[in-house]
NULUMKE-563085 format. One line per 3 residues: number of its first residue (from 1); their letters; for each residue x, y negated, z of N, C-alpha, C, O. Coordinates in nm, 4 decimals. Atoms other than C-alpha are relative to their C-alpha. Layout:
NUM) a) X/Y/Z/X/Y/Z/X/Y/Z/X/Y/Z; ...
# end
This chain:
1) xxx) -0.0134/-0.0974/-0.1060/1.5612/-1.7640/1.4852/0.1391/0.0614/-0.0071/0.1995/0.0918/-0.1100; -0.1566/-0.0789/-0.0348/1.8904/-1.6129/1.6155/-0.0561/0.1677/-0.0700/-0.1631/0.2240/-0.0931; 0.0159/-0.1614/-0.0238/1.9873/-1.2504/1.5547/-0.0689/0.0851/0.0577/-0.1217/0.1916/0.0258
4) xxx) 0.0609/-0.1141/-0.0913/1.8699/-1.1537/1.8534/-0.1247/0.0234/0.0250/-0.1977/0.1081/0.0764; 0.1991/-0.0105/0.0092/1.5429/-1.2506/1.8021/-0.1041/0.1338/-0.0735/-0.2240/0.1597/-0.0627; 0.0645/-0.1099/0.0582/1.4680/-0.9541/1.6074/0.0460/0.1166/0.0052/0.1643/0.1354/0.0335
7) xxx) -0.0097/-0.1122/-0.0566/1.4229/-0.6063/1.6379/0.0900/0.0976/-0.0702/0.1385/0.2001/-0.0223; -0.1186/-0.0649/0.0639/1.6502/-0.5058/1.3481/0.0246/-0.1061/-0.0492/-0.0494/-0.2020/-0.0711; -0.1453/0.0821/0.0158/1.9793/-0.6711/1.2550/-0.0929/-0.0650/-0.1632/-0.1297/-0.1824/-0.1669
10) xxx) -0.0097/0.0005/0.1505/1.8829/-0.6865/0.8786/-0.1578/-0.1032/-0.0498/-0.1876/-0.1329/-0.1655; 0.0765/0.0499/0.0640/1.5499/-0.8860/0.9238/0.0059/-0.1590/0.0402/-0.1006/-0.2207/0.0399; -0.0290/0.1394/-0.0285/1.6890/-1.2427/1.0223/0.0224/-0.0423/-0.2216/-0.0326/-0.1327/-0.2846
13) xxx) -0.0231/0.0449/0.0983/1.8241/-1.2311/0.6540/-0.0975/0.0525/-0.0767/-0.0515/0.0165/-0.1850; 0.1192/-0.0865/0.0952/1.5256/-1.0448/0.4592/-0.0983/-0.1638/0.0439/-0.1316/-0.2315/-0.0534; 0.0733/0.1115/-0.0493/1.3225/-1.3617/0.6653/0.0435/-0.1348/-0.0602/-0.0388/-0.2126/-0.1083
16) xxx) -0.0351/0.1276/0.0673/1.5448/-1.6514/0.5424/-0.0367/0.0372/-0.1467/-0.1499/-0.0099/-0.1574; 0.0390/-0.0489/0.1372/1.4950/-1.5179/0.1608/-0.1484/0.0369/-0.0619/-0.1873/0.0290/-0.1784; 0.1132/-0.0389/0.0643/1.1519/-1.3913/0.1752/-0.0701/0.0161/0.1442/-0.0610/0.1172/0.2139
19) xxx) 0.0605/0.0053/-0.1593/0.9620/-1.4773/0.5060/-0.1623/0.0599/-0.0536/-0.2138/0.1170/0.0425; 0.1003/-0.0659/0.0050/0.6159/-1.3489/0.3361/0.0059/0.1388/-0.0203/-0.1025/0.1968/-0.0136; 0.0051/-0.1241/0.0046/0.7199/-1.0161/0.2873/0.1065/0.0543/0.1226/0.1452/0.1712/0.1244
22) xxx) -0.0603/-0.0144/-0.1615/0.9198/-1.0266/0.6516/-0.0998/0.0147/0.0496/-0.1114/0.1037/0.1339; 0.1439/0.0302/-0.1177/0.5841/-1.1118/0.7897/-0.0949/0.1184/-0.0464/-0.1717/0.1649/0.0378; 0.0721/-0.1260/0.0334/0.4174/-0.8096/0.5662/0.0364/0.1280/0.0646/-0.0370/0.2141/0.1132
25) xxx) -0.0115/-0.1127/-0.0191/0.6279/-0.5758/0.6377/0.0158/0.0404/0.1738/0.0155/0.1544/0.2202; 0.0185/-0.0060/-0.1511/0.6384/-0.6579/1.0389/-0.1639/0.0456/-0.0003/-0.1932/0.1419/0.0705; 0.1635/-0.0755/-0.0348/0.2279/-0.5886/1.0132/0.0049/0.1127/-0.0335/-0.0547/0.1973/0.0331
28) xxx) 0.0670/-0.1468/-0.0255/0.2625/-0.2827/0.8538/0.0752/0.1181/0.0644/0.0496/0.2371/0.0457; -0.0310/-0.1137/-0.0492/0.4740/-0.1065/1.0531/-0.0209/-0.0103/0.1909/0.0025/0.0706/0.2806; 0.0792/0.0103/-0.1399/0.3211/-0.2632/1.3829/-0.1521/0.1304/-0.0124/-0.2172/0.1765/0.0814
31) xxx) 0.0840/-0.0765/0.0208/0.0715/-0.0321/1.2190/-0.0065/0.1179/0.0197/-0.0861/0.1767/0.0929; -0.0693/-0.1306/-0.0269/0.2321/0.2667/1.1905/0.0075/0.0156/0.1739/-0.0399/0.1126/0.2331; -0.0498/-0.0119/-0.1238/0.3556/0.1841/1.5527/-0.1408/0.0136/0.1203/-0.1265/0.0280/0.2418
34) xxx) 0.1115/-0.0070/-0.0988/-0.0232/0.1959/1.7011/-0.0889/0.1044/-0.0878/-0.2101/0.0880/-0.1016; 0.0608/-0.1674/0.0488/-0.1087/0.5660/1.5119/-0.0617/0.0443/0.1341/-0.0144/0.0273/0.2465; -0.0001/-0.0694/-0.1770/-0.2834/0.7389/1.7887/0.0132/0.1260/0.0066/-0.0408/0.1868/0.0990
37) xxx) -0.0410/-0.0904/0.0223/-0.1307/1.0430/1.6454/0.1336/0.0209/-0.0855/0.1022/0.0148/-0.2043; -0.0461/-0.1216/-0.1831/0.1309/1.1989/1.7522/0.0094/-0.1081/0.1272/-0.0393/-0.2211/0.1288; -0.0011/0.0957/-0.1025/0.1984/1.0443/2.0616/0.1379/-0.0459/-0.0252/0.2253/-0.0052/-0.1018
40) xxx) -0.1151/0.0734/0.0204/0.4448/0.7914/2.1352/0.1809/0.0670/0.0071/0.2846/0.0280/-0.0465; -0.1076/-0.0798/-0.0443/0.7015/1.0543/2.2804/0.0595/0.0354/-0.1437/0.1695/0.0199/-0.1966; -0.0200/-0.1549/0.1071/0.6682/1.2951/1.9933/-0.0114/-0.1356/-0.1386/0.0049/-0.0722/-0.2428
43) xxx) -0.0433/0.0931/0.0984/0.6830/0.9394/1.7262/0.1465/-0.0399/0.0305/0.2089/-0.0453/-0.0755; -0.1208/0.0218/-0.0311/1.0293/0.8471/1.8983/0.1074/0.0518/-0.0211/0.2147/0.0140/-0.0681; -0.0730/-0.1588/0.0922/1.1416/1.2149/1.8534/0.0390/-0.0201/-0.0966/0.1591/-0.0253/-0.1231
46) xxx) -0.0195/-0.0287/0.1814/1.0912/1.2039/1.4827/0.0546/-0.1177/0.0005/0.1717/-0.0874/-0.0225; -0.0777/0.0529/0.0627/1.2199/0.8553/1.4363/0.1763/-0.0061/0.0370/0.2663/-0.0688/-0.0189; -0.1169/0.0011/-0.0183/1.5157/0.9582/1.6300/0.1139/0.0698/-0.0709/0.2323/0.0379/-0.0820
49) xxx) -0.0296/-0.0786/0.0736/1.5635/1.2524/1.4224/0.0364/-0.0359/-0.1419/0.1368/0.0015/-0.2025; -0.0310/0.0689/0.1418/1.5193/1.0575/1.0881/0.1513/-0.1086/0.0447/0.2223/-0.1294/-0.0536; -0.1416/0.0849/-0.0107/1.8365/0.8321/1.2077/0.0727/0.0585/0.0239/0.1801/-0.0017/0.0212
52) xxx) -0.1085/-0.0438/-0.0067/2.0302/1.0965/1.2820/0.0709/0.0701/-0.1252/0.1904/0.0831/-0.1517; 0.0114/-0.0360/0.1531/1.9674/1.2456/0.9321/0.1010/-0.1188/-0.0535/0.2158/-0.1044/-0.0953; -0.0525/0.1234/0.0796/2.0609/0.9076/0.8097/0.1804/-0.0331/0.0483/0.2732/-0.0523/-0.0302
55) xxx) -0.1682/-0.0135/-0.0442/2.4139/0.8895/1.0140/-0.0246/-0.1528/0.0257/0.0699/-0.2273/-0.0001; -0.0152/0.1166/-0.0398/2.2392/0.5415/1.1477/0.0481/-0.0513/0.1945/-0.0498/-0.0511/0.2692; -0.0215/0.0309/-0.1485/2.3864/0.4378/1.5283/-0.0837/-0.0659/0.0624/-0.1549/-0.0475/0.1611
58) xxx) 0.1669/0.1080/-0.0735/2.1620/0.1491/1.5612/-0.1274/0.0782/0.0378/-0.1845/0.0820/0.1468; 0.1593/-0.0645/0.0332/1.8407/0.3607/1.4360/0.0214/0.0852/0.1597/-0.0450/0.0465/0.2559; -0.0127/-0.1382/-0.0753/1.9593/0.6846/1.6830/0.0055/-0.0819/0.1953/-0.0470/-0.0398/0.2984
61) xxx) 0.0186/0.0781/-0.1549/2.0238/0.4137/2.0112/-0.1171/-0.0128/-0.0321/-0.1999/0.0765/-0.0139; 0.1280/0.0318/-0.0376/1.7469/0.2346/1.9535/-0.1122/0.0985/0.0223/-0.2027/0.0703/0.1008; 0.1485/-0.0668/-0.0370/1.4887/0.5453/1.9294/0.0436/0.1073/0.1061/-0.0408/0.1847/0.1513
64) xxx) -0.0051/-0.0979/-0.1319/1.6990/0.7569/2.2167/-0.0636/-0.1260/0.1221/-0.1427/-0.1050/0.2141; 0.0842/0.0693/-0.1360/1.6022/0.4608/2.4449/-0.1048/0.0001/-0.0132/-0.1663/0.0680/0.0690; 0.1712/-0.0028/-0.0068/1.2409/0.3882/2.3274/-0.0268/0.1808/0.0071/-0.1415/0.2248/0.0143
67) xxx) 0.0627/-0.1318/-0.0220/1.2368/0.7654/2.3544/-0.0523/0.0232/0.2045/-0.1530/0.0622/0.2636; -0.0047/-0.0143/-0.1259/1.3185/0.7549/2.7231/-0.0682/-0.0978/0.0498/-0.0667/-0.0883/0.1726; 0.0795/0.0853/-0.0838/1.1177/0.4916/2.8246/-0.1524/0.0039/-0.0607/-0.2198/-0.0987/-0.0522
70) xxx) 0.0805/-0.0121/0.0049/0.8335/0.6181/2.7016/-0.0273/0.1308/0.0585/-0.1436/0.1682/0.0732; 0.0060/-0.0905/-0.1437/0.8823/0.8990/2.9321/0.0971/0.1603/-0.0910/0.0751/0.2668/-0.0334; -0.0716/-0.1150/-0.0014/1.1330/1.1825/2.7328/0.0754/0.0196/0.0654/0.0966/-0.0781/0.1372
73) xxx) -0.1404/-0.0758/-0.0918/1.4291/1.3838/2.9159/0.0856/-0.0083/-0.0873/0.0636/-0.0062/-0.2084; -0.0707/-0.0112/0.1214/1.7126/1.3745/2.7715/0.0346/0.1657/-0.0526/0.0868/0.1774/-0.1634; 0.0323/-0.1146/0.0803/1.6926/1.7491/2.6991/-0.1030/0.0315/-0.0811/-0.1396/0.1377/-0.1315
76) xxx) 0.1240/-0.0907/0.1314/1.4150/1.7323/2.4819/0.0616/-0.1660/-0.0491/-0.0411/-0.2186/-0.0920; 0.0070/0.0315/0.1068/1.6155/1.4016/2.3081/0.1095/0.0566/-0.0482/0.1360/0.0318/-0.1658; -0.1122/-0.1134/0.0314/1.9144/1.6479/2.2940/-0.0840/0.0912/-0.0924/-0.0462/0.0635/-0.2063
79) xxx) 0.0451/-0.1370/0.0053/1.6993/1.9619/2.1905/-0.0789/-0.0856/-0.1932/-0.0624/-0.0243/-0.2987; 0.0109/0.0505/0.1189/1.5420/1.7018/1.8840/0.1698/-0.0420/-0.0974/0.1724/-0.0261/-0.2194; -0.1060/0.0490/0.1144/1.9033/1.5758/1.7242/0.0664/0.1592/-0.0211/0.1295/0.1755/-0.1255
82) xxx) -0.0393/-0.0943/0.0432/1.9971/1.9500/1.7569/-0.0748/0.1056/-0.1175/-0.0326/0.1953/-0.1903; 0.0956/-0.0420/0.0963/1.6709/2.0241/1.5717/0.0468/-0.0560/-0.1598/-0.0124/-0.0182/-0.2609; -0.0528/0.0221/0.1592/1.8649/1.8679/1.2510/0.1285/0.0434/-0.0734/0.1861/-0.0025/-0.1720
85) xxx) -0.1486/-0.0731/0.0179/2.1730/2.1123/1.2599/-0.0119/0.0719/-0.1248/0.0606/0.0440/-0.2203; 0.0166/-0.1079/0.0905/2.0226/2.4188/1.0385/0.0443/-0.1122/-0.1626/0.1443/-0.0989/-0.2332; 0.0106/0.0257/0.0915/1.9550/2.1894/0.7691/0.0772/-0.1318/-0.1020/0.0904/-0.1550/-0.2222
88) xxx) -0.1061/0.0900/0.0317/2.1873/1.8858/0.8011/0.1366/-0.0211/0.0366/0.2080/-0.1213/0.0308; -0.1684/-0.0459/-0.0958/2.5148/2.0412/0.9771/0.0021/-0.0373/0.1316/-0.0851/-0.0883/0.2020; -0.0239/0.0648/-0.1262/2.6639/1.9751/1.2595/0.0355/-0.1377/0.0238/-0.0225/-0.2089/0.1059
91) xxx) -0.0365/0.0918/-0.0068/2.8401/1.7059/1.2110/-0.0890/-0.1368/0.0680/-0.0620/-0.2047/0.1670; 0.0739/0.1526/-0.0577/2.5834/1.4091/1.2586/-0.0423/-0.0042/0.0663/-0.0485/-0.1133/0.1229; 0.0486/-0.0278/-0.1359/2.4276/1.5405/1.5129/0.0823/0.0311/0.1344/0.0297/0.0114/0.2439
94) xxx) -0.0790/0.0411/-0.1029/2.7524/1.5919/1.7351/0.0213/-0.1520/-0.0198/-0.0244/-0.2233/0.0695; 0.0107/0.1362/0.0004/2.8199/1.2489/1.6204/-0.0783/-0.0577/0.0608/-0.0523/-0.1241/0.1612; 0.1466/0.1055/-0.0685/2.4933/1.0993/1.7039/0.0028/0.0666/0.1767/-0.0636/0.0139/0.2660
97) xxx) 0.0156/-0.0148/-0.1834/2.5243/1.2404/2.0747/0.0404/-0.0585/0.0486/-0.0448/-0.0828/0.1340; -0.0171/0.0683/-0.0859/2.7223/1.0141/2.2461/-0.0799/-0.1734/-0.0145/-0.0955/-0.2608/0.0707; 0.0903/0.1268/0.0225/2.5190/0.7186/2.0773/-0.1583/0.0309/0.0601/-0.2286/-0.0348/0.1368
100) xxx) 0.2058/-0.0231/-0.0962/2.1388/0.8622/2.1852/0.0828/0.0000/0.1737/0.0319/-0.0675/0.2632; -0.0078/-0.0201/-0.1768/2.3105/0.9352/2.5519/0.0187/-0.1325/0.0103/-0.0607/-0.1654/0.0984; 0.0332/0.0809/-0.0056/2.3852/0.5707/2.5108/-0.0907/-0.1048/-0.0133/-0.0748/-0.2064/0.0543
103) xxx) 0.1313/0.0387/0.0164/2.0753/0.4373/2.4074/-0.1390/0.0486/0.1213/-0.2422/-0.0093/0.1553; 0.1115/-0.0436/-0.0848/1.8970/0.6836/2.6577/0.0603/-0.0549/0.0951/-0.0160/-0.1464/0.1257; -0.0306/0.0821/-0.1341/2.0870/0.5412/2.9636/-0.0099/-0.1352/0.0335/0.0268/-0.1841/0.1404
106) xxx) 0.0020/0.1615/0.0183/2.0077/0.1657/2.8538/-0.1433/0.0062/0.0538/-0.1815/-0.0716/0.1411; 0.1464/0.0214/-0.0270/1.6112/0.2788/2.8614/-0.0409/0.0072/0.1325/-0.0023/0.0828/0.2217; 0.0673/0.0581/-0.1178/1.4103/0.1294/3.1131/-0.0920/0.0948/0.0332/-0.1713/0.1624/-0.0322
109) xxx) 0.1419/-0.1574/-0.0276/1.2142/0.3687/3.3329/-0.1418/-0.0119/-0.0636/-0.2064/-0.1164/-0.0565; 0.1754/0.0130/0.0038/0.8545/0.4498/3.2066/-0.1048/-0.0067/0.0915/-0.1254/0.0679/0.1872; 0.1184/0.0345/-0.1026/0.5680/0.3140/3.3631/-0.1042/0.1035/0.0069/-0.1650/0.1525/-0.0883
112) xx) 0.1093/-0.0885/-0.0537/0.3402/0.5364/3.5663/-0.1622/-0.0394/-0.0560/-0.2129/-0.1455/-0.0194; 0.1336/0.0442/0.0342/-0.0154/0.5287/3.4033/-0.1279/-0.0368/0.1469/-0.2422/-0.0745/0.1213
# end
C-alpha cells in the first residue's frame, strides 16, 4: 500500500515491520473511535486539543477538519486550542491556528441527520 493509503503517515512503515500489531492497533482504536460517549464533536475537540499540546500539525489539521465535518464552528475549534493557553502557553496554540483554520476549511460539510 502507498502512503496515502493510510490514515497516518507513520503506519505504512509500523505495517511493513510488524503488520500484526498494525492490524491490532487499527482495531483498537476503531474502538475507541465508536465510544458512544462523548460525542463525536466533543471526541474531535479533545483530540484536537491533545495535538496541540503535542506541537503536532498533522494531528491539529487532521482533527480541526474531522472536527468540522462532524458539524463544529470554527469558534468552538478556536475557543478549544485556546482552552490549552493557561496551562501550556501561548505559543502552540497561536501556532496551531493557522494549521486547524487549515484543516477546518479542507472539511467536508456535515451531513444532515
Amino acid at each position: 500500500m502507498s502512503e496515502s493509503e493510510w490514515s497516518f503517515p507513520f503506519e505504512g512503515a509500523l505495517h511493513d515491520v510488524f503488520p500484526s500489531l498494525h492490524d491490532a492497533q487499527s482495531s483498537w482504536l476503531s474502538q475507541i473511535d465508536s465510544l458512544p460517549a462523548p460525542d463525536r464533536k466533543t471526541h474531535e475537540l479533545i483530540r484536537l486539543v491533545c495535538t496541540v499540546i503535542l506541537r503536532n500539525p498533522a494531528g491539529i489539521r487532521r482533527h480541526a477538519r474531522l472536527a468540522g465535518e462532524v458539524g463544529a464552528n470554527w469558534d468552538e475549534v478556536l475557543g478549544a486550542i485556546m482552552l490549552t493557553v493557561p496551562p501550556f502557553g501561548m505559543l502552540a496554540a497561536v501556532e496551531a491556528i493557522p494549521t486547524a483554520r487549515e484543516g477546518f476549511d479542507a472539511a467536508a460539510a456535515p451531513e444532515d441527520d
